[in-house]
N, C-alpha and C positions, 0 to 999 in steps of 0.2 A: 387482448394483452392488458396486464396490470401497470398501471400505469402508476409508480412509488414516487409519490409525493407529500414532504412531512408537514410543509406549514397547512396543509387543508387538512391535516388529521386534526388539526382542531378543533376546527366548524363542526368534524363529525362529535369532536366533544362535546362542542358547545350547545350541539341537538341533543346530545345525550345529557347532556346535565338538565335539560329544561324536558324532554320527552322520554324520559323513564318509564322502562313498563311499571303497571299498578299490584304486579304479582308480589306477594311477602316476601317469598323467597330473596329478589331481586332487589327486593326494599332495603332488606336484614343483609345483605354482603353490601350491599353502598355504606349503609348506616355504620357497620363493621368498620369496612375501610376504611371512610372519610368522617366517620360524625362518633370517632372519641371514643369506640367501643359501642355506642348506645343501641339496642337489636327492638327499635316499637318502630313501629309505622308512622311516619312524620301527621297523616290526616289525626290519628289520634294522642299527639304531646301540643300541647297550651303554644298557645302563638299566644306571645304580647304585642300590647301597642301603645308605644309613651309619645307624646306629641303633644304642642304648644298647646291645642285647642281641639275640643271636638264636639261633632255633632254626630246624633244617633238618631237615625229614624227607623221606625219602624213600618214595614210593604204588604200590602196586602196578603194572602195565604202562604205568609210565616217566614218571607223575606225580612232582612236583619240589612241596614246598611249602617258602616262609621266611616265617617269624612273626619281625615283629621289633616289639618293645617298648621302653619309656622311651626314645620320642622318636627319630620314625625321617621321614627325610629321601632323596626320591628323586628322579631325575633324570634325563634322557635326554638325550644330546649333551655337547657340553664344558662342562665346570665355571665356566666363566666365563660362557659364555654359552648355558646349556640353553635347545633348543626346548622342552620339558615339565618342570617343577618340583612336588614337592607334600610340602609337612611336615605330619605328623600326629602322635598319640600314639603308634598301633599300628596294625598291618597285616600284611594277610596278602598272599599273592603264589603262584597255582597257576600252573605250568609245564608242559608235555609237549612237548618236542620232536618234529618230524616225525623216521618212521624212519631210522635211518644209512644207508639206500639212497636214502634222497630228500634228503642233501646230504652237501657236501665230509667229509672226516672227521677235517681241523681244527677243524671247528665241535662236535668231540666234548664237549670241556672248558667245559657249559654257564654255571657258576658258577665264578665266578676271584677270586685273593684281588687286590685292588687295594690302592692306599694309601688310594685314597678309600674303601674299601670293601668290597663283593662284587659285582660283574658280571655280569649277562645279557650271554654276548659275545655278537658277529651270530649268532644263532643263527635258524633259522626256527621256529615255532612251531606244533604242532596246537593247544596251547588257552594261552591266557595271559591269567590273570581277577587282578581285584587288590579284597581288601576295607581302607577303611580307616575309621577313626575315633577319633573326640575327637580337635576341634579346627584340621578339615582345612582344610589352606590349598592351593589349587593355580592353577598359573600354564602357560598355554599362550599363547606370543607375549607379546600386549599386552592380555589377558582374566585377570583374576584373578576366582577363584571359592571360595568358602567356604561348608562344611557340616561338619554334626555327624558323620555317616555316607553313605560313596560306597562301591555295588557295581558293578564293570564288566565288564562281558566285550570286550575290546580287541578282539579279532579277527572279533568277531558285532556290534560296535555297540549292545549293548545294555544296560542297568543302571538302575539304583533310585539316586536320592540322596535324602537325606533332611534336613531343615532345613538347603537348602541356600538360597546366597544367589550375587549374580553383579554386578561389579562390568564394565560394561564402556563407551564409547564412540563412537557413531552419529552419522556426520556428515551435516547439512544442509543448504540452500543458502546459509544466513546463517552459521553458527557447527555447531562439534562438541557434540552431546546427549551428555552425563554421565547413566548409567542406572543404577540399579540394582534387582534383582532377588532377589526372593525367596519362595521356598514352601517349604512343610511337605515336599513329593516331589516330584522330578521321575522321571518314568517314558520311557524308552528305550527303546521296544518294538523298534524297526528304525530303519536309517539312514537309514529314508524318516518315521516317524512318531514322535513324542512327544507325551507329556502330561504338565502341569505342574498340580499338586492347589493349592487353594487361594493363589494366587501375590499377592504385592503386587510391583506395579511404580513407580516412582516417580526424578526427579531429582534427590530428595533423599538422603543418603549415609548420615541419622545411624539408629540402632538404631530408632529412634520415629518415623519421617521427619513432616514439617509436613503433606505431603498425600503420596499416593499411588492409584493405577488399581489395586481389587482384583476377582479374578475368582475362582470358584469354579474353574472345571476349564476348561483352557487346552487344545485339541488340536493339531498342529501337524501336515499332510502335506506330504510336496514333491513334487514332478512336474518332472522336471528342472530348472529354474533356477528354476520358481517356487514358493512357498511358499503352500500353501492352510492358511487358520487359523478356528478356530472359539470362541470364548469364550463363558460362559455366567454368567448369574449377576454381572453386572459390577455396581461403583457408583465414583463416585468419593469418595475420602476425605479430611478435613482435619484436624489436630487429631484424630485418632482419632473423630474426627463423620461417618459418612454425610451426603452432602445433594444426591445424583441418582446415580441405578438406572437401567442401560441392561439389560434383559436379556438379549440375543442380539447378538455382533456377527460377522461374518464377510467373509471377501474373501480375496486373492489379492495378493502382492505385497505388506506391509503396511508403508506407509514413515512415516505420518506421523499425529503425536496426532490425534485428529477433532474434538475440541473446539479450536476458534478464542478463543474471546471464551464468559464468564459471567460474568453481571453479575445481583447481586441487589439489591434495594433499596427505600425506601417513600419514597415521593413525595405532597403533597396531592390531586396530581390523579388520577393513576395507582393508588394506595395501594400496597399492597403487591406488589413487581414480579419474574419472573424470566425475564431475557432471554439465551438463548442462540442462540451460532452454530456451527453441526455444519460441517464441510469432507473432503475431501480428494481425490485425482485419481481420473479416472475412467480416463482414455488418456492413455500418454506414448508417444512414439516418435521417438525421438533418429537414426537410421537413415536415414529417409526422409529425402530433399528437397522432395519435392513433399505435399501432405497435411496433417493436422491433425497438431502436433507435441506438444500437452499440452492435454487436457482437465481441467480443475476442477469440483466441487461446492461448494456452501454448501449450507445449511439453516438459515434461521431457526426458531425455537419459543421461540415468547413467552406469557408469562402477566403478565396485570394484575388485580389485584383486582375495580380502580373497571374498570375496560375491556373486560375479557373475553377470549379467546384470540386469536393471531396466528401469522403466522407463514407461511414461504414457501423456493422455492429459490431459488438462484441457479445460472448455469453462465457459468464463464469458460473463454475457448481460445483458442490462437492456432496459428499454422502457415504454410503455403506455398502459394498455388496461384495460376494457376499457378508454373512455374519464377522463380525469384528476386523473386516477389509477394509478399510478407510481410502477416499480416490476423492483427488481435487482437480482440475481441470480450466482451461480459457482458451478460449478460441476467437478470434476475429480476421477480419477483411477489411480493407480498406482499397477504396478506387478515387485516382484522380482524375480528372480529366482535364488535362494539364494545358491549359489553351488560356491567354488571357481572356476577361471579362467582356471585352472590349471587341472581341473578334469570337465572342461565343455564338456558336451557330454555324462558323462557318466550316469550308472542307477544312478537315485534318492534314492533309499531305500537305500542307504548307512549309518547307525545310528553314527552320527557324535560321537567323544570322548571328554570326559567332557569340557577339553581345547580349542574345536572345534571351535569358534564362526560362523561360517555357519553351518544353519540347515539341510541342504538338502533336503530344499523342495520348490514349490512353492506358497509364499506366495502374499497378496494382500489386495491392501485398496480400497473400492468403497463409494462413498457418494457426498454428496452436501446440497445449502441451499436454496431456494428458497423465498424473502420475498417481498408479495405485501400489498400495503398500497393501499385502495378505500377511496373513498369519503363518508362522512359525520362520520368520528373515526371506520369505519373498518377494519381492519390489520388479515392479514393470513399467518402464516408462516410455510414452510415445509424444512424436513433436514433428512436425511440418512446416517447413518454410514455401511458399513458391511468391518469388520475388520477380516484377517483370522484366530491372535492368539494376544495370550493378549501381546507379545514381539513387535511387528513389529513399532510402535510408537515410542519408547523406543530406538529402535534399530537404525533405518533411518529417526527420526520426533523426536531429541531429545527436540528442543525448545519449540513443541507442545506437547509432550507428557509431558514438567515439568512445562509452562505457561498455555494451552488452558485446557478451564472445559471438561468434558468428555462427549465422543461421544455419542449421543441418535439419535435415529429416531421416529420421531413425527410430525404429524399436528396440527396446535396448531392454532385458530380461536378464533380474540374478538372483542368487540364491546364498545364504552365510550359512556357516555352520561356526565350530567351535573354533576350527582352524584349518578352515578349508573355503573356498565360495566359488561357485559356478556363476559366469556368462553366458549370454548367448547376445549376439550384435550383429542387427540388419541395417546398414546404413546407404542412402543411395543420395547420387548427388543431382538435386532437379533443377540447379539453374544454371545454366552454360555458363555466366558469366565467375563461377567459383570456382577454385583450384580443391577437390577434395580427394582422398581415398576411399573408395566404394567398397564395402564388405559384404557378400553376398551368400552366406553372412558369414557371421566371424566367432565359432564356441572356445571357450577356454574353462578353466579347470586350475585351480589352484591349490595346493599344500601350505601353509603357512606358518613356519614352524614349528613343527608335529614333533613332540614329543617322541623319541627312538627307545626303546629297551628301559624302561623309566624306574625299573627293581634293580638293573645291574649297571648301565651307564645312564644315570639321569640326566647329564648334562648335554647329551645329544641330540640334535636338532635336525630333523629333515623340509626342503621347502621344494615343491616342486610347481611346475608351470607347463600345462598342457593348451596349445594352441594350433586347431582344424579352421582355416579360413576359405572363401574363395573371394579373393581383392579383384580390383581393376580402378586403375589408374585414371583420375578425370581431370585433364588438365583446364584450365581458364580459354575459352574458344578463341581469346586473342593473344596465347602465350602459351599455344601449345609445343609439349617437347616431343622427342621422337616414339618416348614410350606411350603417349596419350593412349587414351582406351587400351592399353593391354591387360588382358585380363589372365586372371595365374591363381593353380591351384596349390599351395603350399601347408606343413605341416611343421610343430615344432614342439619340442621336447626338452627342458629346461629342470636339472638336477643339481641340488646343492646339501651337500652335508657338512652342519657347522657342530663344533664343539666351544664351549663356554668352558671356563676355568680362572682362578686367581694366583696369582703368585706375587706376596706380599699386597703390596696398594693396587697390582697393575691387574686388569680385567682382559682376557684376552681371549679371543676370537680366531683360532684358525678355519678357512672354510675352502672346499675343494667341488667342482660342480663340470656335472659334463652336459653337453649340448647335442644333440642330432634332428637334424631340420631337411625336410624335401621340399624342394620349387618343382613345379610341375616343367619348369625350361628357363634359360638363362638368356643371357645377351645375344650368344651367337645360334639362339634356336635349338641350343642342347638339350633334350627328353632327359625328365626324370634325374634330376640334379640332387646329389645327396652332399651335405654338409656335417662333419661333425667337427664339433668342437672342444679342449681341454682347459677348465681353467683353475684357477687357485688363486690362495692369500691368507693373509691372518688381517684381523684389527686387534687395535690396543689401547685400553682407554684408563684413566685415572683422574681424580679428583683432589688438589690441593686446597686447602683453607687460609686464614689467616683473618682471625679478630681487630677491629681497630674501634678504637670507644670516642669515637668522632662524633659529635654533638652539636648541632645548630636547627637553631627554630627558621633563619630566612632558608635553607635548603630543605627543611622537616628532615632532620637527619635524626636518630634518635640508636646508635652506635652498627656499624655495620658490617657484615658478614663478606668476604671477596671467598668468590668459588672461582676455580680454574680448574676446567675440563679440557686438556688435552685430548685430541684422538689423533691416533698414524694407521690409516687404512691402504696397505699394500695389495696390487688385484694384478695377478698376470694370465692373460692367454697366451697359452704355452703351445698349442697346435688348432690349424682353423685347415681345414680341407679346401677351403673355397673361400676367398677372397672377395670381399665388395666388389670390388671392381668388375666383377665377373656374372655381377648378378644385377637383373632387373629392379631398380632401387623404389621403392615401394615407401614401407617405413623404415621401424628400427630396426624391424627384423633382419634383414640385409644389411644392415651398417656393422654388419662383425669384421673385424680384422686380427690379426697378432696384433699384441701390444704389453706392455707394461705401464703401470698407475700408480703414481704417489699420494695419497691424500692427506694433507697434513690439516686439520681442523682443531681452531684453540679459541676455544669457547669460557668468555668472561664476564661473573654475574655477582653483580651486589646486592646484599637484602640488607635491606631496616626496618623500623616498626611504623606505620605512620597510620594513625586512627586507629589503634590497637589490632593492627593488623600487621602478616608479616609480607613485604611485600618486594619484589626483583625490580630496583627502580631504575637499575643500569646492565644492559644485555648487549654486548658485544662481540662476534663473531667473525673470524680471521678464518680464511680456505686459500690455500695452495695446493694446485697441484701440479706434479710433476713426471715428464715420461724420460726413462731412460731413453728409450727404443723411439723415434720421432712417429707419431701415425702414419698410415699407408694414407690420408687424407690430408697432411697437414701439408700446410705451404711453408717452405724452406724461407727463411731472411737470410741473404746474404750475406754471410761472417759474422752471425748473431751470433750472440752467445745464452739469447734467451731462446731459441727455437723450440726448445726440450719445456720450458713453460708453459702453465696456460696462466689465464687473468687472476690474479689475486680477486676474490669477491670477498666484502665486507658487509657485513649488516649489522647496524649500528639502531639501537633502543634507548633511549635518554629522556627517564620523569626527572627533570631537574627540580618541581617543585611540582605539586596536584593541579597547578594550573600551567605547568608550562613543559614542553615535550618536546624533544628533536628527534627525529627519524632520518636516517642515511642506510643508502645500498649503491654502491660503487662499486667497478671493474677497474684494478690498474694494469695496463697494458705493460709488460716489462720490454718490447724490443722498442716501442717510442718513446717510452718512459713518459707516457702520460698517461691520465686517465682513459679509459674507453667509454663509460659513461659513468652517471653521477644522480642518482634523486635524491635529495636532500628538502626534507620540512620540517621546518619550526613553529609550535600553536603558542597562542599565549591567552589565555584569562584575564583580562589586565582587571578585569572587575566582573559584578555579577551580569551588569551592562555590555560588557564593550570586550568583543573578542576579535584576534587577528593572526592572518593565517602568513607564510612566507613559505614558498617551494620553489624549487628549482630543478631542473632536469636538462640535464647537459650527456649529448651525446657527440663525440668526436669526429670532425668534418661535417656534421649533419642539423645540430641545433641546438641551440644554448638558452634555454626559453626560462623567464621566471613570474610569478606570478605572485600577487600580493593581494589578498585581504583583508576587510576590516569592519566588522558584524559594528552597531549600536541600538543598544535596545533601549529607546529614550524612557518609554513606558508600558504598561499592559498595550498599551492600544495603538503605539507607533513603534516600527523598526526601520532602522537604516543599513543596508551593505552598498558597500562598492570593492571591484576588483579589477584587475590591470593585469594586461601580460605583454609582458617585453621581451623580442629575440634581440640577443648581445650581438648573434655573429650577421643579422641584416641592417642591427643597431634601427629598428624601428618599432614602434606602438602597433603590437598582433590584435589584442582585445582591451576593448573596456565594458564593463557593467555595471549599472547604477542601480537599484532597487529600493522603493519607499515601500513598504508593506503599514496599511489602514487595518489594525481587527472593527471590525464593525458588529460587537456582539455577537453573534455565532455566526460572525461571515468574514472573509477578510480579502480586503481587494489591493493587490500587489500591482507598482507602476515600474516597470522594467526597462530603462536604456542599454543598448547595445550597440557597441561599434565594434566589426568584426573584418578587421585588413584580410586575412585568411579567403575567407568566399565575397570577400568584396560586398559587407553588406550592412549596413545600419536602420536601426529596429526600434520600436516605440512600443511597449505592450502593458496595455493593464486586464489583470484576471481576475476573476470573481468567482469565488468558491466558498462554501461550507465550511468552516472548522474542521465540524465532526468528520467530516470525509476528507477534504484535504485534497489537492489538485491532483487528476489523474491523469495529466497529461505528461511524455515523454521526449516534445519535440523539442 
């Protein structure tokens, strides 16, 4: 297993800048890249050497030595813009030229007096080794590098540095990694192998860094292009505090940190908590067209006090197959074993006490999604939940369990055309504890407004709906009804013919649609149940204007446009064979009855211009509707005079200013003449710093909750939130959260208070994560 970790892809640099093969080839694309354009071979361009003082001696068969002292400065290529720079105290410098038959005999004159200097001119070299120290600074490209002491052998690739340090740059798929690097020794055995003693690695730049990745002994091989690495002895570090020991890590390729997400923290329910997430790629292959194009890892490993151990993989991928089919994919597991700390080890069957929050048991989530897209509007998608009880969501996935739709497992196949699209739908339901409708499976067929006779009535519309299922009903194992598990073979058949036309401003819509549907048996066990249906209506729709040259900078008004779109959509079923009532209620498709339908919708939109743009900065929408006929479903109020209503719904859009926005959607109830419910939020910008949120969500006899917060972004490198939720109708403090967010250079460590009245729970968390990746946790 490849084990993606980004701060060691440095040290692979740092081997590589110092252990470069000697091949030309490999010489001329470095030189390329990094050294300014220049395509010669570094052994043959002029090394200077300017320094306070020097002495030359000259070694017996044809060794060349320069010691130079108080402050000596070297350089290879032009003065302006050297491919190689390094200033030190002192230094030494061995030379031997190859023999005067093995080159030109202008290159005799090895040392030359310069203005900058003294000159290695092109000469070629049998040995050219360089010691230097105290206080060495050295610069190759865009790689600066700093230690006390560097022995090299230039031409063998090989040398000792010693309290050296490596300042370099490693780019991402989000942003450029700022790294740096440092150990007691780096060791150069060959241009294929190094080893780095005692190394800290870290994003942080200062002498003391805030955290850093330390390893005892670093190896480093390469095998043509790729880099095999072995570390030992690792931990990560913060504040000069150890607080997790990885002993061994190893792989191949090594591109990216493997820590995702750490998060520590103490909670009521959880008590004391440490949640991590491990990552990084398994397979990438950029090359191919056909094929998996990037495999991912995760790994959870969780510990809870009150809870017990956790923890699981994941694998994400996507790629090709075939030819221009594109499919993405994640799958993961997760098992708890949900027993405190403190009683690990012992029997399971222990029946925890009301107050308990560990279950004592082993619990677990298994699923994934699978979704590929083919060529010419194919798409197929597949997803698996198996969940061991209806808590564990709830429990350890709270932000899933109160934001994500709920878990199904299904195959789900369709197909589009121009104005048509086929399904096919296999859905089953595998945890007893959900209430779902089982399709086994479910095909349909659609028309969608098909052009009819288009030479002599163009404005004729056909839409049809073909639907072959075999359902069965799966109720909740502790809520079940009488129809549970019944299972029914049904068919349906759904026709509609519209015509479009204008008369004067009004746009209008009459449409007429017949229905005929089979249940394979009803309520009282009747074979072979036939249903048809008759229905009709028109719609009617128009657009009023009305210009106002209304002007102001504090609203950005800049004169504005009022649209009013009326619609009155009439819908009557006028003959129904078979009666809900009468039938195994399943879904919609059994909820036919007679009825008549008033739809009254009056839709209201403002434009202006704001940034040279044209833009709808006010949207509001008004729906009535209204039944002559009361439904064969509805519940009578007695001596209402609203019974024939349903809820007025409102949806309400308001940019009052580019930084400030209200959102409303509300039910009014006309028999208690109150609302039924109510979400209503308001954002505000108050600066580039300092954002704050206000919602409220008010539902009738059930809950009146509001919530407030308040973003502050003091600087790049500090953020403040806090938020509160208040119920009006327990009139007590639901939730608080407090959150201090640290960027720590490409890392950022978040400090999270929570007080949670709701699960009776208060929480302490700080997390540690990557920028460039960003926290991948859900709970």
């Amino acid at each position: 297993m490849r084990m993606a970790i980004l701060v060691v892809m440095v040290v692979c640099c740092c081997s590589w800048l110092f252990c470069q093969t000697t091949s030309q080839e490999n010489l001329q694309d470095f030189l390329q890249r990094w050294g300014k354009g220049q395509k010669q071979d570094p052994r043959e361009m002029p090394v200077y050497l300017a320094t306070g003082a020097m002495e030359i001696r000259q070694e017996p068969y044809g060794m060349k030595i320069w010691i130079g002292t108080e402050g000596v400065h070297i350089w290879q290529g032009e003065s302006e813009k050297p491919i190689l720079e390094m200033v030190c105290d002192q230094a030494v410098i061995w030379f031997k030229p190859l023999p005067k038959a093995n080159h030109e005999d202008k290159a005799d004159q090895a040392l030359a007096d310069t203005s900058q200097g003294l000159s290695i001119a092109g000469q070629k070299a049998e040995q050219l080794k360089f010691y230097a120290e105290g206080n060495v600074h050295f610069r190759w490209a865009d790689h600066y590098f700093r230690g006390e002491r560097i022995f090299f052998d230039l031409l063998r690739n090989q040398g000792i540095v010693s309290d050296g340090s490596l300042r370099t740059s490693i780019p991402t798929e989000k942003q450029a990694l700022n790294l740096y690097i440092r150990a007691e020794e780096f060791v150069m055995l060959s241009k294929e192998e190094s080893i780095a003693q005692r190394t800290s690695i870290s994003g942080c730049g200062f002498g003391h860094p805030h955290y850093s990745f330390q390893t005892q002994e670093l190896r480093l091989i390469k095998f043509s292009d790729k880099v095999y690495l072995q570390a030992r002895d690792n931990h990560l570090q913060a504040w000069g505090v150890p607080f997790f020991y990885i002993p061994y890590i190893a792989g191949e390729n090594i591109e990216n940190w493997p820590l995702k997400s750490f998060q520590y923290g103490h909670s009521s329910k959880w008590g004391h908590y440490v949640l991590t997430t491990w990552g990084g790629d398994l397979y990438t292959n950029k090359s191919s067209e056909v094929g998996l194009s990037k495999v991912q890892w995760l790994l959870d490993l969780d510990t809870r006090s009150e809870r017990g151990l956790a923890g699981g993989p994941q694998i994400l991928y996507k790629g090709t197959f075939p030819v221009e089919s594109q499919f993405t994919g994640q799958w993961r597991a997760y098992y708890i074993h949900d027993q405190p700390l403190s009683h690990l080890g012992e029997s399971m069957d222990y029946v925890p006490d009301e107050d308990d929050d560990a279950t004592w048991d082993r619990r677990y989530r298994l699923g994934g999604v699978h979704r590929h897209r083919f060529p010419h509007d194919w798409f197929l998608d597949i997803e698996f939940s198996r969940i061991s009880d209806r808590n564990v969501l709830r429990d350890f996935f709270e932000k899933e369990f109160r934001e994500e739709k709920e878990p199904e497992t299904y195959i789900y196949a369709r197909k589009y055309w121009d104005h048509s699209a086929a399904t096919l739908l296999t859905r089953w339901r595998v945890n007893d504890f959900q209430s779902q409708i089982e399709y086994l499976p479910q095909g349909t067929y659609e028309v969608i407004h098909q052009p009819l006779f288009s030479k002599t009535i163009s404005r004729l519309y056909w839409t049809s709906r073909v639907e072959v299922s075999e359902v069965r009903r799966a109720d909740d194992k502790d809520y079940q009804s009488l129809w549970d598990h019944t299972r029914l073979f049904r068919t349906d058949w759904h026709n509609t013919l519209s015509y479009s036309f204008s008369v004067g401003p009004l746009h209008i819509l009459p449409f007429a649609s017949g229905r005929l549907s089979y249940f394979e048996k009803d309520r009282d066990d009747e074979l072979n149940v036939l249903r048809s249906t008759g229905e009709m209506g028109v719609e009617v729709a128009t657009n009023f204007y009305r210009f106002f040259g209304w002007k102001s900078e504090f609203l950005e008004l800049n004169e504005v446009l009022h649209v009013i779109t009326p619609r009155i959509r009439y819908h009557w079923i006028y003959a129904n064979s078979q009666g809900s009532q009468d039938l195994i209620p399943i879904d919609s498709m059994e909820n036919v009855d007679r009825m008549q339908s008033l739809d009254i919708v009056l839709t209201n939109r403002l434009r202006t211009m704001r940034k040279d743009q044209v833009v709808d900065f006010f949207w509001l929408d008004i729906t009535l509707r209204y039944f002559p006929d009361l439904p064969v479903t509805a519940v009578k109020t007695k001596d209402s005079p609203w019974d024939n209503w349903d809820n007025v719904r409102v949806d309400l859009l308001w940019y009052v200013r580019s930084n400030l926005w209200l959102r409303t959607r509300a039910e009014w109830d006309w028999n208690v003449h109150d609302f039924e419910m109510v979400n209503a939020t308001i954002g505000y910008d108050a600066t580039d710093s300092i954002s704050c949120w206000l919602d409220h969500r008010y539902e009738r006899h059930e809950s009146s909750i509001a919530t407030a917060s308040l973003e502050y972004k003091y600087n790049e490198k500090w953020t403040f939130s806090i938020s509160s939720q208040y119920d009006f109708h327990k009139t007590e403090l639901r939730e608080v959260k407090f959150m201090v967010r640290r960027v720590l250079h490409c890392f950022a460590l978040d400090i999270n208070v929570k007080y949670d009245d709701v699960d009776s729970n208060t929480s302490v968390t700080a997390e540690f994560y990557p920028l460039g990746i960003g926290t991948t946790r859900s709970n």
